[in-house]
C-alpha positions in Angstrom: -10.9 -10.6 13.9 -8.4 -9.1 11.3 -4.9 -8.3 12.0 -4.0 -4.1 11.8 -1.5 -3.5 9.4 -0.7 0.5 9.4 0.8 2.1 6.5 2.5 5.7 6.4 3.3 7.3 3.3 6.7 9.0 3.8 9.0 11.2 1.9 12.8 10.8 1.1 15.8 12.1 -0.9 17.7 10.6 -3.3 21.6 11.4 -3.9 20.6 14.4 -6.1 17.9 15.9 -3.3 14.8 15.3 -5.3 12.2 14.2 -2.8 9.8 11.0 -3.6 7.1 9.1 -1.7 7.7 5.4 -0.2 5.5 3.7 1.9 6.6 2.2 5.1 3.9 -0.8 6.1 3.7 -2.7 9.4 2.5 -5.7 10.8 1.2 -4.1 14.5 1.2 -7.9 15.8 4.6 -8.8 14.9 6.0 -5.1 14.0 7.5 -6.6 10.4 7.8 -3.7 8.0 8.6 -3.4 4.5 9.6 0.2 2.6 7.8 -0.1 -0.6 9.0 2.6 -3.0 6.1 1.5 -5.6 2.5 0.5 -5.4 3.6 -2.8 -6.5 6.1 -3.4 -4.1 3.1 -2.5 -1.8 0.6 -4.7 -3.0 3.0 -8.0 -3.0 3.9 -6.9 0.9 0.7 -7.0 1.8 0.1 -9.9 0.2 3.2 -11.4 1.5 2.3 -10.4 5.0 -1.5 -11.0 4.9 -0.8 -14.9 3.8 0.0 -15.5 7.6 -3.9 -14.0 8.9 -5.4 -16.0 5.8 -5.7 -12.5 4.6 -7.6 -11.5 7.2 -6.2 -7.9 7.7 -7.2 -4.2 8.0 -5.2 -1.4 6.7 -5.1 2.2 8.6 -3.2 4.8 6.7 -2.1 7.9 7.1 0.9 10.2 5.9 3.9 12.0 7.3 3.5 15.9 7.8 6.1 16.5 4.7 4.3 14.4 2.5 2.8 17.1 -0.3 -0.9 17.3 -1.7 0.8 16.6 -5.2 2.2 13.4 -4.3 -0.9 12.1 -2.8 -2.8 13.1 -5.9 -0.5 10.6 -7.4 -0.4 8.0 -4.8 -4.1 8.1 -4.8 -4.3 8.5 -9.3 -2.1 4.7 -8.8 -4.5 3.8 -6.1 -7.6 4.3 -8.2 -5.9 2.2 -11.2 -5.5 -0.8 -9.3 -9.0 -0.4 -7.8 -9.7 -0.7 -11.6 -7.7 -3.5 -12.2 -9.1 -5.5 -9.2 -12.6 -4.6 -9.9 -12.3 -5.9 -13.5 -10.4 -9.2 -12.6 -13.6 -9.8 -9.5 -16.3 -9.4 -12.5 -14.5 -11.3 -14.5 -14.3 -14.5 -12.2 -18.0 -13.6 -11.5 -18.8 -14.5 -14.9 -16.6 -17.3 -15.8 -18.7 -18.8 -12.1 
C-alpha cells in the first residue's frame, strides 16, 4: 500500500510584499515536510522522501484559499513541462529495451 504524501500550494511575501507560491509537502506517516519554492525543489523532495516507501507513494494536493487562479495556471504550465520531460525520458528507455 503506498504511503500519502499531501502537498498544499501556499502563498507568501517576500521583503518587498510581492506574493509567490511555495509548496509545503508532507510525509502523513512521519509528518516530515519540506517548503519547496520551485518545482524542482519539489521533485528532489519527493524523491528524497519517496526513497524510504521504495517509491511507493501517493500524492493528494490541494491549495490554500489565497492561492490565485494565475499562479496555478503557472504551477500547472511547469507541471505539464515536466510531464513532458518524463514522458519523453519513459519512451526513450522503452526503446533503448
Amino acid at each position: 500500500m503506498a504511503t500519502l504524501f499531501n502537498t498544499v500550494i501556499k502563498t507568501k511575501k517576500d521583503e518587498n510584499n510581492i506574493v509567490s507560491w511555495y509548496i509545503e509537502l508532507t510525509d502523513t506517516f512521519d509528518d516530515r515536510t519540506e517548503v519547496c519554492n520551485t518545482l524542482e525543489e519539489y521533485e528532489e523532495a519527493v524523491i528524497k522522501l519517496g526513497d524510504d516507501y521504495g517509491g511507493d507513494i501517493e500524492v493528494k494536493w490541494s491549495q490554500d484559499e489565497d492561492v490565485t487562479p494565475e499562479m496555478m495556471y503557472d504551477i500547472k504550465v511547469l507541471m505539464d513541462s515536466y510531464q513532458e520531460k518524463y514522458k519523453d525520458e519513459i519512451n526513450k528507455n522503452e526503446k533503448e529495451k
